[in-house]
PyMOL commands that place a pseudoatom at each C-alpha (Angstrom):
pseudoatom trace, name=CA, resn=UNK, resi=1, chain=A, elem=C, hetatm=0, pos=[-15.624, 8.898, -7.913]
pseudoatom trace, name=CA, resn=UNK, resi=2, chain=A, elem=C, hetatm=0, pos=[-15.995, 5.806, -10.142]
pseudoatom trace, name=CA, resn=UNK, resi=3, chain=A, elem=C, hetatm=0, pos=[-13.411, 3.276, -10.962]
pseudoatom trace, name=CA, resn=UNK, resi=4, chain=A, elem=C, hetatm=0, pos=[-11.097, 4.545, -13.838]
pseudoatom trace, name=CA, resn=UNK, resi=5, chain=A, elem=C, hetatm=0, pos=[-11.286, 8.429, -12.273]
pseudoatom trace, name=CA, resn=UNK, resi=6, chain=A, elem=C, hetatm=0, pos=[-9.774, 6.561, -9.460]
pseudoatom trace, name=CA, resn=UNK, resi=7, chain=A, elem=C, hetatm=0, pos=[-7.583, 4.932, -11.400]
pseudoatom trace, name=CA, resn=UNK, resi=8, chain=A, elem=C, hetatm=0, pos=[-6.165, 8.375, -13.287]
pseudoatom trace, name=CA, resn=UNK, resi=9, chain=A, elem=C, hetatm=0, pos=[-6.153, 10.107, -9.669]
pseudoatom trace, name=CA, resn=UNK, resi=10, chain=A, elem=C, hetatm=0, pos=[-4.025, 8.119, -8.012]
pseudoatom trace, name=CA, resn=UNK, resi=11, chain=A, elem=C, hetatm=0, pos=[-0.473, 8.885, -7.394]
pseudoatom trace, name=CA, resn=UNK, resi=12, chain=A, elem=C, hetatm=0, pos=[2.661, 8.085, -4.874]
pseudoatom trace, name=CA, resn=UNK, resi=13, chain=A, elem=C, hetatm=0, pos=[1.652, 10.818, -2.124]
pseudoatom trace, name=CA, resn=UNK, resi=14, chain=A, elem=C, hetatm=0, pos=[4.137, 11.628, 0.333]
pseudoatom trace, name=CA, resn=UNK, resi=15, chain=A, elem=C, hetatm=0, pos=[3.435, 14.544, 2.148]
pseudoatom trace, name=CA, resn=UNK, resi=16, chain=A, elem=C, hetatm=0, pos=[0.607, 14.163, 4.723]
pseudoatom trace, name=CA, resn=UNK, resi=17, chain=A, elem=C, hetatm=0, pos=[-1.052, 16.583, 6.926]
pseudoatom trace, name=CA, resn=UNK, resi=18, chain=A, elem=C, hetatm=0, pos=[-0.791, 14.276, 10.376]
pseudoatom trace, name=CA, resn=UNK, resi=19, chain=A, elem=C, hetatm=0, pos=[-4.154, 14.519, 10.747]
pseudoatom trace, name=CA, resn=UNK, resi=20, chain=A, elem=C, hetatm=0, pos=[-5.654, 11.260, 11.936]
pseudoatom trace, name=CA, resn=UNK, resi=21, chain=A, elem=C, hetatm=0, pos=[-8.073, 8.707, 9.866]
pseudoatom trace, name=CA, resn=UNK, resi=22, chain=A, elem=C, hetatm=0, pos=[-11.263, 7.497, 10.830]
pseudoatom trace, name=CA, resn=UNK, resi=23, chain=A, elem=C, hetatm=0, pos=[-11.196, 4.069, 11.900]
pseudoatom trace, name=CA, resn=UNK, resi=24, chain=A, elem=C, hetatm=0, pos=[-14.199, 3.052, 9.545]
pseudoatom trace, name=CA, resn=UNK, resi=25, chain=A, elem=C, hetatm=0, pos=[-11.899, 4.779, 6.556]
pseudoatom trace, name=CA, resn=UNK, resi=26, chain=A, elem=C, hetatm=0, pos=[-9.157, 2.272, 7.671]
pseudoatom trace, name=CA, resn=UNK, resi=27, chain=A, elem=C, hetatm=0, pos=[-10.807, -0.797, 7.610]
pseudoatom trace, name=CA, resn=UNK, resi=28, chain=A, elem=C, hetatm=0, pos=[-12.607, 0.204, 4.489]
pseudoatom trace, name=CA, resn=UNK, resi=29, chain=A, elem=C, hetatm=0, pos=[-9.246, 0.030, 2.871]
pseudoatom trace, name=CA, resn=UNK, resi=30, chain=A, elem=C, hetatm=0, pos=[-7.902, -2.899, 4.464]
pseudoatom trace, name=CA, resn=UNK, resi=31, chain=A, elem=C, hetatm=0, pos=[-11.673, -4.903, 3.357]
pseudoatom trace, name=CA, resn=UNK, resi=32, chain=A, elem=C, hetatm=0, pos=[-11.042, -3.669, -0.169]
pseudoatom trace, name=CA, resn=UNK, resi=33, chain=A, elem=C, hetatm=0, pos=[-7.638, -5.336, 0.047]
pseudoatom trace, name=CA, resn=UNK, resi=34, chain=A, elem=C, hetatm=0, pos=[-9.563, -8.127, 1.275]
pseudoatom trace, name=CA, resn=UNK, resi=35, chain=A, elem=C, hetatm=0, pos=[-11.421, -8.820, -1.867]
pseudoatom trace, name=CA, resn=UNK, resi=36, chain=A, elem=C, hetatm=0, pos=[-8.589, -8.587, -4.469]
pseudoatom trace, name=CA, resn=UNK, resi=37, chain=A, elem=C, hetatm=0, pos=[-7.749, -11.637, -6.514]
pseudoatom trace, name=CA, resn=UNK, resi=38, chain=A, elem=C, hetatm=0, pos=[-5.430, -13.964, -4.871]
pseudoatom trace, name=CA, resn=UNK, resi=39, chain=A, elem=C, hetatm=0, pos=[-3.859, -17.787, -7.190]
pseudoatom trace, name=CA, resn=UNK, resi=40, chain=A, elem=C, hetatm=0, pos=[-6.578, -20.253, -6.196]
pseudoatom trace, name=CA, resn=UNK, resi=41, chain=A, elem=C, hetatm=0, pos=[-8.245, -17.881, -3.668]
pseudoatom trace, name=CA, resn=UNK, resi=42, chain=A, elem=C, hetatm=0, pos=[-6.050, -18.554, -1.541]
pseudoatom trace, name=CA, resn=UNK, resi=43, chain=A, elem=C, hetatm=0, pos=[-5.772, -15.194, 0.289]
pseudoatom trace, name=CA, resn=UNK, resi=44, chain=A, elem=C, hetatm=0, pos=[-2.680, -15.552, 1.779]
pseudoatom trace, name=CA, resn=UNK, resi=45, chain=A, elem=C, hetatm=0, pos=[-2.486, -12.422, 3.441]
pseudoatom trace, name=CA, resn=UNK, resi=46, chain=A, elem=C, hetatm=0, pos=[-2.897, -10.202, 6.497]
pseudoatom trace, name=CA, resn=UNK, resi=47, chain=A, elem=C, hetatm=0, pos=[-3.073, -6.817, 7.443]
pseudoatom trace, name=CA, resn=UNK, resi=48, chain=A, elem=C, hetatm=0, pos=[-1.569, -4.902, 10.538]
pseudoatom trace, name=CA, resn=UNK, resi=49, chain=A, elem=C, hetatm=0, pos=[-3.072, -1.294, 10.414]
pseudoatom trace, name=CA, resn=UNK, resi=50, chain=A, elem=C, hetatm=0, pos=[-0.763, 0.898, 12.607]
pseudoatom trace, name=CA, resn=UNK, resi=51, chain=A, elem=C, hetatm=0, pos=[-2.277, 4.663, 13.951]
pseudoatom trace, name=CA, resn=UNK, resi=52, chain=A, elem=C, hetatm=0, pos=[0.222, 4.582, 17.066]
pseudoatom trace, name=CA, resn=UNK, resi=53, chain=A, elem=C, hetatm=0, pos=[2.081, 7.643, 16.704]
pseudoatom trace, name=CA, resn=UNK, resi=54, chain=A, elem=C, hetatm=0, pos=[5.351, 5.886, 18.757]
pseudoatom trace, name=CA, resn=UNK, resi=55, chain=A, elem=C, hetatm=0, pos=[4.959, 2.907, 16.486]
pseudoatom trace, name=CA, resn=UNK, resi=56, chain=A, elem=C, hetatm=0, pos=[4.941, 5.506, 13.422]
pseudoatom trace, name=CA, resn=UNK, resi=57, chain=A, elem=C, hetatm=0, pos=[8.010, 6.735, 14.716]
pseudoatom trace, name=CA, resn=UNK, resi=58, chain=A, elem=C, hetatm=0, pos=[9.692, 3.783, 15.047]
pseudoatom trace, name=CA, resn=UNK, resi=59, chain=A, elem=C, hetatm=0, pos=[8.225, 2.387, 11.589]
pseudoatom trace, name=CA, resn=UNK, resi=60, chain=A, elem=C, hetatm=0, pos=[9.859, 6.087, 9.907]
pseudoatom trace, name=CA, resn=UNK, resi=61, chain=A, elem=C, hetatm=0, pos=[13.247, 4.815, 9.568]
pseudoatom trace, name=CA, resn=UNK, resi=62, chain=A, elem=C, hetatm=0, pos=[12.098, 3.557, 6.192]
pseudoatom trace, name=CA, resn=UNK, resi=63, chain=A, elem=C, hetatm=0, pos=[11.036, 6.923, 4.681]
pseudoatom trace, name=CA, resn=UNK, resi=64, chain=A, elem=C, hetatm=0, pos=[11.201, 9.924, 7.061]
pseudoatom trace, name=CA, resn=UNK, resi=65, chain=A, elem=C, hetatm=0, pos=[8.547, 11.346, 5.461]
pseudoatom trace, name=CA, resn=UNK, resi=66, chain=A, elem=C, hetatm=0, pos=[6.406, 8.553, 7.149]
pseudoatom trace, name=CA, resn=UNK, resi=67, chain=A, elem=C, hetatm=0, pos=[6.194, 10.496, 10.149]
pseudoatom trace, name=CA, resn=UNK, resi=68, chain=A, elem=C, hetatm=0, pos=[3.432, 12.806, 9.021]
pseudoatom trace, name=CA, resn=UNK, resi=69, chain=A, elem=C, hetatm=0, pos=[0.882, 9.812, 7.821]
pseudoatom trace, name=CA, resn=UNK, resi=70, chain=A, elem=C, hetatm=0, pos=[-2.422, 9.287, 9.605]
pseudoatom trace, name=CA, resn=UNK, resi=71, chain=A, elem=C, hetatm=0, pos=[-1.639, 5.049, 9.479]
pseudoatom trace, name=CA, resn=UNK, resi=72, chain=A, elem=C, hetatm=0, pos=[0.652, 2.548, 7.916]
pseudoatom trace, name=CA, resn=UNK, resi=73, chain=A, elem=C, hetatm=0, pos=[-0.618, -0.538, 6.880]
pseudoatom trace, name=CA, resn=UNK, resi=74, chain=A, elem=C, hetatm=0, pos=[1.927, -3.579, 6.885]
pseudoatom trace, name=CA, resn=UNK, resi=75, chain=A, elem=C, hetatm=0, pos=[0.906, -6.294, 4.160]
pseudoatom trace, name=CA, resn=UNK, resi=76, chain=A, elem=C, hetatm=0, pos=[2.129, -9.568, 6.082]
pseudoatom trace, name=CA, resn=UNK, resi=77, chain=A, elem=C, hetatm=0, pos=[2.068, -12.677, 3.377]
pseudoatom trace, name=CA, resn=UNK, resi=78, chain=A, elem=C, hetatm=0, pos=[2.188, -16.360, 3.928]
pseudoatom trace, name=CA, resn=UNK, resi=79, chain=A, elem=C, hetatm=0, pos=[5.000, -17.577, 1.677]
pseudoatom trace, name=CA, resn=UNK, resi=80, chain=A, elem=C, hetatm=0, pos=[4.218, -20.912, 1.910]
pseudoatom trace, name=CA, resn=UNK, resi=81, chain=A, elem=C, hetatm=0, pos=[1.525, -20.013, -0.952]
pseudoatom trace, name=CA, resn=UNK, resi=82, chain=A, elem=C, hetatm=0, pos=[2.920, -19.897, -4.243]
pseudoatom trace, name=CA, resn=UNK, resi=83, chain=A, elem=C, hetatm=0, pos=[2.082, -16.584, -5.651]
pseudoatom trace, name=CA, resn=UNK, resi=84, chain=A, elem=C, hetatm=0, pos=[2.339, -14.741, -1.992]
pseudoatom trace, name=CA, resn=UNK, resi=85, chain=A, elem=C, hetatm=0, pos=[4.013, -12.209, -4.064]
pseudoatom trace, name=CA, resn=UNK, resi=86, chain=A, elem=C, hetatm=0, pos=[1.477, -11.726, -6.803]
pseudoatom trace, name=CA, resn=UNK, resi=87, chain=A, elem=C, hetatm=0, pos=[-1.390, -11.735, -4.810]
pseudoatom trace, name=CA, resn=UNK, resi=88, chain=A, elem=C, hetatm=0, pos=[-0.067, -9.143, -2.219]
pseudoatom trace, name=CA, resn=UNK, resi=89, chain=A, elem=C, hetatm=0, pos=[0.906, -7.016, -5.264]
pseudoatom trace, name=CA, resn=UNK, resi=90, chain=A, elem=C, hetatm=0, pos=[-2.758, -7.264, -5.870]
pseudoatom trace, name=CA, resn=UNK, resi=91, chain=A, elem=C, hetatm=0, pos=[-3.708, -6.413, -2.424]
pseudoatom trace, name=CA, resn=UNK, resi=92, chain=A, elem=C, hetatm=0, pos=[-1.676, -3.233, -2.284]
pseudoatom trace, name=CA, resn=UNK, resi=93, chain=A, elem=C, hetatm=0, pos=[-2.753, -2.112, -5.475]
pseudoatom trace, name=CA, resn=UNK, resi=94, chain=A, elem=C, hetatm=0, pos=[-6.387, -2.763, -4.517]
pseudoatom trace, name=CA, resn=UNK, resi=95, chain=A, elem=C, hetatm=0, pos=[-5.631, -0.744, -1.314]
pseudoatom trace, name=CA, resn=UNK, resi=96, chain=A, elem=C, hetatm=0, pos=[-3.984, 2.680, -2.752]
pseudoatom trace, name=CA, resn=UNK, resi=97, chain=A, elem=C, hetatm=0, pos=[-6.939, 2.847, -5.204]
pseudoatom trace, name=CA, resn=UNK, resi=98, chain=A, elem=C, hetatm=0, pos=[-9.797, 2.288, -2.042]
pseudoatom trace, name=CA, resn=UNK, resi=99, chain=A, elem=C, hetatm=0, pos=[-7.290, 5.286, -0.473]
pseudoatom trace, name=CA, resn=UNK, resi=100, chain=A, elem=C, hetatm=0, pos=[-7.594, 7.184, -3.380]
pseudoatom trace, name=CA, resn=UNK, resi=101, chain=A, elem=C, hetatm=0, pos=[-11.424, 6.644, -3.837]
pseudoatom trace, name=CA, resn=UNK, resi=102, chain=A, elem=C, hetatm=0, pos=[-11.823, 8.275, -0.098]
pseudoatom trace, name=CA, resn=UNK, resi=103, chain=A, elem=C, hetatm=0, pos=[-9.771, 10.969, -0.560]
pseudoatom trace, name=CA, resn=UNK, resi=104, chain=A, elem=C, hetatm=0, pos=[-6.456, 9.821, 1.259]
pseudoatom trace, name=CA, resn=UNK, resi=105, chain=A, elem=C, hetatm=0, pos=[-3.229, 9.643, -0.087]
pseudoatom trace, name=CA, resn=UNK, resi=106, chain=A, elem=C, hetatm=0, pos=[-0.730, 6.587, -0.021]
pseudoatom trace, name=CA, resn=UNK, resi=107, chain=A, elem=C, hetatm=0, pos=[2.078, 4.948, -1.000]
pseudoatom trace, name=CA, resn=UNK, resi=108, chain=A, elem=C, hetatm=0, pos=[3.714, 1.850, -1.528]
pseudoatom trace, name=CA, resn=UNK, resi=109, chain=A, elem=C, hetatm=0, pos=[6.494, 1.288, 0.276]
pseudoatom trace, name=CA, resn=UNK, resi=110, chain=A, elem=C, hetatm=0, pos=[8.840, -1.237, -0.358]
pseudoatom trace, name=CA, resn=UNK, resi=111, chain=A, elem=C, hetatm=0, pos=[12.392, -0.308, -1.376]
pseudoatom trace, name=CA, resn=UNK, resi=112, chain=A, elem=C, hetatm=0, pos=[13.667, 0.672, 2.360]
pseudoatom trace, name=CA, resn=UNK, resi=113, chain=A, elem=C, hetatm=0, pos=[10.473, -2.060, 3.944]
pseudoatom trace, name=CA, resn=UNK, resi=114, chain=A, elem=C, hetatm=0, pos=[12.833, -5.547, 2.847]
pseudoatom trace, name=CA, resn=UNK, resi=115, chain=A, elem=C, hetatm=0, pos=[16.069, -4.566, 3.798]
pseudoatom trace, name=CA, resn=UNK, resi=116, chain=A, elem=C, hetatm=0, pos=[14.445, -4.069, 7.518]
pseudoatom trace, name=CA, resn=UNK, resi=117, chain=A, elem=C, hetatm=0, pos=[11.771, -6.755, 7.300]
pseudoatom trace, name=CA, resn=UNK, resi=118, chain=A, elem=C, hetatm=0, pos=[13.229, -8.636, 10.353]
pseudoatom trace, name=CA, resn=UNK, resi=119, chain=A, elem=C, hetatm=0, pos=[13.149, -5.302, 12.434]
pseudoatom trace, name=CA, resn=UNK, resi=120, chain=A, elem=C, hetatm=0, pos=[9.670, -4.702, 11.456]
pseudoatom trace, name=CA, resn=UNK, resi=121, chain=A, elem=C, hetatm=0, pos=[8.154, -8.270, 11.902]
pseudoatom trace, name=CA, resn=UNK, resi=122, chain=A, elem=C, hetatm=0, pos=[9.633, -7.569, 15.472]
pseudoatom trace, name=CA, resn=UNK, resi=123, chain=A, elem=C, hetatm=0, pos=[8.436, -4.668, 16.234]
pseudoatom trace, name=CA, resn=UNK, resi=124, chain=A, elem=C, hetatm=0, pos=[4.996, -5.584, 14.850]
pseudoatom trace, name=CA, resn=UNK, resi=125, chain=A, elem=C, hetatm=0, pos=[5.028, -9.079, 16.400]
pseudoatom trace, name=CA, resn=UNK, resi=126, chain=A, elem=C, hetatm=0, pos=[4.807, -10.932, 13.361]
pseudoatom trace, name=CA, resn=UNK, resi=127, chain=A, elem=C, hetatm=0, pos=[5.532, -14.254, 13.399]
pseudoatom trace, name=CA, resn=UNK, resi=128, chain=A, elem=C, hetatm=0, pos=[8.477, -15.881, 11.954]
pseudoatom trace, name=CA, resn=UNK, resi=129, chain=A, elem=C, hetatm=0, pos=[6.612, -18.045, 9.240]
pseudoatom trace, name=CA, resn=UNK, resi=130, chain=A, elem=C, hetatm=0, pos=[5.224, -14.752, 7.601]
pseudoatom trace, name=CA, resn=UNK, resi=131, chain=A, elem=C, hetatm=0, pos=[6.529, -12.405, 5.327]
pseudoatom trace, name=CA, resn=UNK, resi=132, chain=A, elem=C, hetatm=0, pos=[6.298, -8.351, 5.270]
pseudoatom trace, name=CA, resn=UNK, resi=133, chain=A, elem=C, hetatm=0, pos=[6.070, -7.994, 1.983]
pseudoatom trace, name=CA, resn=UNK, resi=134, chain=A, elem=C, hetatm=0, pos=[5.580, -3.669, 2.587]
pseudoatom trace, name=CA, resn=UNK, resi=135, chain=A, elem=C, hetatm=0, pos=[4.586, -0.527, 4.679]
pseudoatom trace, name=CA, resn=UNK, resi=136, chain=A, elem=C, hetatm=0, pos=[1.785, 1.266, 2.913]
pseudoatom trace, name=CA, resn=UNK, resi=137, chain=A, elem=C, hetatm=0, pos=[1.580, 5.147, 4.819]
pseudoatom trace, name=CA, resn=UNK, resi=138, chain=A, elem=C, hetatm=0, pos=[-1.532, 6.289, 4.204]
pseudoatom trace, name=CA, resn=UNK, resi=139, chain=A, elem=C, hetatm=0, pos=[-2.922, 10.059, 5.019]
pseudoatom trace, name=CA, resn=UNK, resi=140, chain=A, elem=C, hetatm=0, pos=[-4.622, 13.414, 4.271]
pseudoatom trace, name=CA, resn=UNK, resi=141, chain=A, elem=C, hetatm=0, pos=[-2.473, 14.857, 1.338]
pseudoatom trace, name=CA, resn=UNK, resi=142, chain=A, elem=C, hetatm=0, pos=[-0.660, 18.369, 2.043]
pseudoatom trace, name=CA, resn=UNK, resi=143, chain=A, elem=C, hetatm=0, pos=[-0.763, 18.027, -1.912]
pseudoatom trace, name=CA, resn=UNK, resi=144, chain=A, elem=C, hetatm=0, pos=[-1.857, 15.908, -4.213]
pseudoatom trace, name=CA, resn=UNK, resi=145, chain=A, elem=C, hetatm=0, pos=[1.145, 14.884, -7.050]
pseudoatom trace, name=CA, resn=UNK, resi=146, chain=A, elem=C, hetatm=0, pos=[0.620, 15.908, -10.233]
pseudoatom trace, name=CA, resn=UNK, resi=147, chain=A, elem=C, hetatm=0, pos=[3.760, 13.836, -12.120]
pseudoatom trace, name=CA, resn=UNK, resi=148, chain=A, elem=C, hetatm=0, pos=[2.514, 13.423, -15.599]
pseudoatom trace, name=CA, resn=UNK, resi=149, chain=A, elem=C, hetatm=0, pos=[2.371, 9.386, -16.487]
pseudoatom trace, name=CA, resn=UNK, resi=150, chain=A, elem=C, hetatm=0, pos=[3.804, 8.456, -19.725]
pseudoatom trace, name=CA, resn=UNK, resi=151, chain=A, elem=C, hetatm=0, pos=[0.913, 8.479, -23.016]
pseudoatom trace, name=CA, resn=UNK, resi=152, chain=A, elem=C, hetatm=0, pos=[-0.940, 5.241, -23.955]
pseudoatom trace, name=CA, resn=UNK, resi=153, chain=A, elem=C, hetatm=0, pos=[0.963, 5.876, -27.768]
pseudoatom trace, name=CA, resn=UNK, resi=154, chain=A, elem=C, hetatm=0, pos=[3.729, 5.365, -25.481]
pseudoatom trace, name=CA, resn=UNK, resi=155, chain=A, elem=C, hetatm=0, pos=[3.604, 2.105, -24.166]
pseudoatom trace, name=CA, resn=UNK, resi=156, chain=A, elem=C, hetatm=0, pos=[0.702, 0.341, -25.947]
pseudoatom trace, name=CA, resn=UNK, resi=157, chain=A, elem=C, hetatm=0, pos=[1.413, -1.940, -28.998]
pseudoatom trace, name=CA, resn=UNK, resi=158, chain=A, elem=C, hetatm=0, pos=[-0.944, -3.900, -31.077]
pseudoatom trace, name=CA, resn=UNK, resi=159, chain=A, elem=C, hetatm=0, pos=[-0.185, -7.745, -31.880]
pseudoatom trace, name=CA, resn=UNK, resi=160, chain=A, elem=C, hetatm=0, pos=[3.665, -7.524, -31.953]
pseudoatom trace, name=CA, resn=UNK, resi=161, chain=A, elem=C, hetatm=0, pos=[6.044, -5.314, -29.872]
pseudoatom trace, name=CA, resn=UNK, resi=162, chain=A, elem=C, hetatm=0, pos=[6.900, -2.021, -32.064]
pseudoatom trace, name=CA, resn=UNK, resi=163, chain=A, elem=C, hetatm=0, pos=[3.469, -1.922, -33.788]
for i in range(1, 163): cmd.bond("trace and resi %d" % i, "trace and resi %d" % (i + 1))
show_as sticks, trace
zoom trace
């Protein structure tokens, strides 16, 4: 699938199969989050990729319908760099589409992720200096979304807002 099919594939997917992932799939995803742009290259994150099915459980309290993924990737971000943010914004959105590109659904999970993030960073041993900035549950879709996006006459404007 080239880029921009990828790009008008992918969707939120939240219904997984529970079938597992291949390890070399997983770390395909993760190195394609790797290489995303980061303020001054300065990478500032890491990845925890999480296949335990009694750490899934204990991860679901975010979104139930966690339970069913084949891994969750946690984003952890070093906030002592200035766009930590930004550039793990980059990194996730660099990660769904390498998901997408194999076939796997995912989705970014952040809404019910903060709220818990010193639970998590326990649970996952992360250290105290880092940030989770989300969960991303990734997995073989029971069905793939089909939520219509809005049209480019929509949002798209040409020198000045409203033209």
């Amino acid at each position: 699938m080239d880029a921009l099919a990828v790009i008008c594939k992918r969707r939120s997917v939240r219904d997984y199969t529970g079938e597992s992932i291949p390890r070399e799939d997983l770390e395909t995803i993760v190195d394609a989050a790797r290489l995303a742009p980061s303020g001054h290259n300065n990478q500032p994150w890491e990845f925890i990729v999480i296949t335990d099915p009694t750490m899934i459980q204990q991860l679901k309290v975010a979104a139930q319908w966690m339970e069913k993924a084949g891994a969750i990737i946690a984003v952890v971000m070093d906030p002592e760099s200035r766009w930590w943010v930004e550039d793990g914004s980059a990194a996730v959105t660099t990660m769904l589409l390498a998901a997408t590109a194999l076939g796997y659904g995912s989705c970014w999970l952040e809404g019910n992720t903060l709220s818990r993030e010193e639970k998590f960073k326990s649970l996952l041993g992360i250290p105290d200096d880092k940030r989770l900035l989300t969960l991303v549950p990734v997995g073989v879709p029971l069905r793939w979304p089909t939520k219509e996006k809005k049209s480019l006459a929509e949002v798209i404007h040409w020198e000045r807002y409203g033209q």
